[in-house]
Each structure stands twice: as C-alpha cells, then as structure tokens.
C-alpha positions as CSV (number, residue, x, y, z in Angstrom):
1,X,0.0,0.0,0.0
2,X,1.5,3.6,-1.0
3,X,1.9,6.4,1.2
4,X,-0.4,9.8,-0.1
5,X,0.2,12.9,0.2
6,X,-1.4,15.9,-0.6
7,X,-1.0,18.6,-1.7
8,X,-2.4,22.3,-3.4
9,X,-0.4,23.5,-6.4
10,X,0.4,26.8,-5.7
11,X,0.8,29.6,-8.4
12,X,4.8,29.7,-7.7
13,X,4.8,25.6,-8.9
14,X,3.5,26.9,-12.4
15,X,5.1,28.1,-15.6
16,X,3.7,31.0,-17.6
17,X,1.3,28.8,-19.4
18,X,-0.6,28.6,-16.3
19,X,0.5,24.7,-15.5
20,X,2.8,23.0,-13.0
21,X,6.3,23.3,-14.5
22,X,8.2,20.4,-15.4
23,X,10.9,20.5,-12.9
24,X,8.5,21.4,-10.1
25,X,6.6,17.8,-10.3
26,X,10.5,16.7,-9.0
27,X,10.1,19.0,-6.3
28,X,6.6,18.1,-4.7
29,X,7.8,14.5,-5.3
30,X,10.7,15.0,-2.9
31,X,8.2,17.0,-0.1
32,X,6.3,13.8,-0.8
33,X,9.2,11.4,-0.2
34,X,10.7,13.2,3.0
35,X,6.5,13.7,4.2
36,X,6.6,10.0,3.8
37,X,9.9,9.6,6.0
38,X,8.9,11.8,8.9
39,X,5.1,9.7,9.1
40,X,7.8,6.6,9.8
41,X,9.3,8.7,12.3
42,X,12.4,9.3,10.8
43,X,13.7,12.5,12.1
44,X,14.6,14.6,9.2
45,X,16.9,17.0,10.2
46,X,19.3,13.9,11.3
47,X,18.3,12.4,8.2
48,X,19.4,15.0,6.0
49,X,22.5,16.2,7.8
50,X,24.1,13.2,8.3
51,X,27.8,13.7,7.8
52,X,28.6,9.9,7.6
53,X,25.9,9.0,4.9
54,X,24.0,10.4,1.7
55,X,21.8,9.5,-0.4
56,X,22.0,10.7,-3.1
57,X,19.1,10.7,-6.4
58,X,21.2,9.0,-9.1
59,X,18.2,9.4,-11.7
60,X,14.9,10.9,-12.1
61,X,12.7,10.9,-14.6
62,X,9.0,11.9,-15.1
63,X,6.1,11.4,-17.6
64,X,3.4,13.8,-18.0
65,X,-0.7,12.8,-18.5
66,X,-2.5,15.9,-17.8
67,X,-1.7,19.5,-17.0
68,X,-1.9,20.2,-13.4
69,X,-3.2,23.9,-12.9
70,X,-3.1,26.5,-9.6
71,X,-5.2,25.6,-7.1
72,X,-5.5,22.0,-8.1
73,X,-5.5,19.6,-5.1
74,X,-2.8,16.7,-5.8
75,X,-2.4,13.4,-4.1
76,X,0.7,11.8,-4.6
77,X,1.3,8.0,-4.1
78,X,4.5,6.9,-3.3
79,X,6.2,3.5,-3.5
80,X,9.8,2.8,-2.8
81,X,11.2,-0.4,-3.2
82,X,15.0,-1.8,-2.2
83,X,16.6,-2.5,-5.5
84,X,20.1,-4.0,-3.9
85,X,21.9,-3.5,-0.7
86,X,22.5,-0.3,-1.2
87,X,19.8,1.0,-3.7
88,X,16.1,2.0,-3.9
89,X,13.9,3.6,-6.2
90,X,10.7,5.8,-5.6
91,X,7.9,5.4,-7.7
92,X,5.2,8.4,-7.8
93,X,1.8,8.4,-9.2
94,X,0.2,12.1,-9.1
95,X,-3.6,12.5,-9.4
96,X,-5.1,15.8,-9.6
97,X,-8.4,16.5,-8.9
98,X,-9.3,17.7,-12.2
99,X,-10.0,13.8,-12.7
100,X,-9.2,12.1,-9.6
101,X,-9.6,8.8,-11.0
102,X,-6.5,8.8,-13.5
103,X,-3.4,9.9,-13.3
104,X,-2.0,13.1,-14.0
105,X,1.7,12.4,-14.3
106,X,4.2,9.5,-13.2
107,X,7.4,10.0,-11.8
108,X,10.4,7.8,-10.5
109,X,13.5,8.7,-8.4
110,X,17.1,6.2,-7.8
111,X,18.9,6.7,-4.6
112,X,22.0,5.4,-3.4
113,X,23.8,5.4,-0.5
114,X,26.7,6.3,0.0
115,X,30.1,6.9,2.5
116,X,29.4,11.3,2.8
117,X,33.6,11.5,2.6
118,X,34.9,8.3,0.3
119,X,31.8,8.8,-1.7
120,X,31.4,4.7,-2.0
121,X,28.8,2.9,-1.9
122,X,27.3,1.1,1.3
123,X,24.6,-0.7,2.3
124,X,21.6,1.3,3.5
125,X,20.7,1.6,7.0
126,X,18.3,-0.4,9.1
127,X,16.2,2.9,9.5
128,X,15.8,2.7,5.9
129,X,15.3,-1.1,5.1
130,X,12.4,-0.2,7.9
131,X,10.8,2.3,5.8
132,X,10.7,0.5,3.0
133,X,9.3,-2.5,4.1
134,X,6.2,-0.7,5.2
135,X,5.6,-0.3,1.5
C-alpha cells in the first residue's frame, strides 16, 4: 500500500502557461518522499544532515498525462522499493483532482547510499530497510 500525500499546487509551482512546471513535479515528489519519512518517524533534520551517509538521487525521470493547474488539489502516491543492498527507487503516481480517477503524471526517483567522505557505496541503514518495508 503507497503512502499519499497531498498537496495544493500553488501559483509559484506553475510556468507562464498557467501549469505546473516540469521541474517542479521533482520537487513536490521529494516534499512527498521526505512527508513520507517523517510519518515513519524518521527525524529529518538527522536524516538530511548526516555527515557519515547520503543518499543521493542518481536518476529521475517523469512522464506527463495531464496539465496540473493552480489551485488543483494533488495526491501523490508513493512506492519505494530496495533495489540491492545499497539501492532503492521511488515510484510516484500524481492524481489531480481535475480527474481524480486517472493519473496526472508518473514520476520515478534512484537513490543510493553512499560513505558522505569516500563517496562509496554502502549498504543502507536499518532505518531505511524499515521504511521500506512498510511499502
């Protein structure tokens, strides 16, 4: 079962055409990912400011369904799953609810952990095998 979140697009997410802009979907994907981290009580500022360990997005891409517009209520389901020891990927499904019943864009994310100084990889931490297995 995914996690949700939601979320209003707000005018600053949208390009001069009135919808969200391409690189912005990235961006609510990520509040969605680290929303979805802080619900399994990771605490985020440790998290993020680890100076032993990063994770680091090695790709990212998204596909685009339906313009999403100012005002438009999102959910966001997200579904990470362990690809190796020291891998996972995020997949995202974002409905609008301009049509709630089909899907406004799909995105995916690659993360990798790594040593912060050697920049090698490692295996991820139980904190994160955790998280993912609620998924």
């Amino acid at each position: 079962m995914p996690f949700t979140y939601s979320r209003i697009v707000r005018f600053q997410d949208t390009d001069a055409a009135g919808v969200v802009y391409f690189a912005n979907i990235l961006a609510i994907c990520h509040e969605a990912y680290e929303a979805s981290l802080a619900a399994s009580a990771i605490n985020l500022k440790v998290f993020f400011s680890n100076p032993k360990v990063a994770i680091p997005i090695v790709h990212a891409s998204v596909d685009f369904y339906r313009p999403m517009f100012c005002g438009n209520e999102l959910a966001i389901d997200l579904t990470p799953q362990q690809l190796a020891s020291d891998e996972f990927e995020i997949t995202y499904q974002i409905f609008s609810n301009e049509v709630a019943d089909r899907c406004a864009a799909k995105a995916i994310t690659k993360h990798v952990c790594i040593d912060a100084t050697t920049r090698k990889r490692q295996p991820l931490s139980q904190e994160l095998i955790q998280w993912l297995a609620q998924f």
